[in-house]
Steps between C-alpha positions, in 0.01 A plus 500: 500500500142547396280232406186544276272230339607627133728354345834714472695364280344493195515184265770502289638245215741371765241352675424155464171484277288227440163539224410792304696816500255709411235349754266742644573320872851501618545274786787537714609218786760581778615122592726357665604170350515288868157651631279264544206759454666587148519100436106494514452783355731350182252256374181734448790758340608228233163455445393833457823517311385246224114604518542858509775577305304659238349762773802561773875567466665343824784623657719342782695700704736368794401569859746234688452495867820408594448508879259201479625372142842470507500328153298744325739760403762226300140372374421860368849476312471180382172611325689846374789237387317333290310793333873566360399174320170632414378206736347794844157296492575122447771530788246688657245236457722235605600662834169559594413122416780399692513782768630292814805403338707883439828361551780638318495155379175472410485835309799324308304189448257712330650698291634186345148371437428768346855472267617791601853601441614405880839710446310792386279475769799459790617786340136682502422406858768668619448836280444772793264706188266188573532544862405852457198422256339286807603795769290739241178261493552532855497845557243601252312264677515622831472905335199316363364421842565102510549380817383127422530238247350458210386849453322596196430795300208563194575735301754702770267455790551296765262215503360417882232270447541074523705380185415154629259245318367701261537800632738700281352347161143592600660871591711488177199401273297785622738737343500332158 
């Protein structure tokens, strides 16, 4: 497979979006909802999320590492269960804030905060097209040349610099 540092697959309106959609900075995250890199990394996003909304469109795309993750993949679902209940980013949110308890269990426990309908999402979690939809993150990922988590990409170019601190805002504001 070759790997590049552009993104490959372009951004589509099956992605999960977040701000404006007709931002001149498209940001797009490979996570994996049990890294512990991607759980740092999810504060400064949510705050870039609120504070730069006007500026960047954010995109998160999911790059489980199952070798070392073993709960990300039914994590990934969860998330794409929920977005059948036009819910993708508050189940999102509350995995990450609550990312060393991926149970099956606990994913249940969640979905219920967040009212969702818990037969639709039995149902949902089990939907192999939602199992594909993570496997497709996944590869575009890795055609996009991720080999770590979280791996970012501004405006289809694979961002190598810190995103710590303020890092990616202070890169992100000098293209405003």
């Amino acid at each position: 497979m070759t790997k590049t540092n552009i993104l490959t697959q372009a951004v589509t309106d099956s992605d999960h979006a977040w701000g404006n959609p007709t931002a001149s900075i498209v940001l797009v995250e490979y996570g994996d909802l049990q890294c512990p890199h991607c759980g740092r990394a999810f504060p400064i996003i949510r705050e870039l999320k609120q504070d730069m909304n006007e500026f960047v469109k954010f995109i998160f795309r999911h790059f489980p590492l199952s070798k070392i993750h073993p709960q990300a993949k039914q994590a990934a679902v969860a998330t794409e269960a929920a977005a059948r209940q036009h819910m993708f980013w508050p189940m999102h949110d509350m995995i990450f804030e609550h990312q060393k308890r991926l149970t099956n269990t606990a994913l249940f426990e969640y979905a219920a905060i967040l009212e969702l309908d818990l037969s639709k999402f039995t149902m949902d979690v089990k939907d192999e097209e939602l199992h594909k939809k993570v496997d497709n993150d996944f590869m575009s990922g890795l055609r996009s040349g991720v080999n770590a988590t979280p791996s970012f990409f501004i405006n289809g170019q694979l961002y190598q610099q810190s995103w710590e601190g303020n890092d990616l805002r202070n890169y992100l504001l000098s293209l405003v």
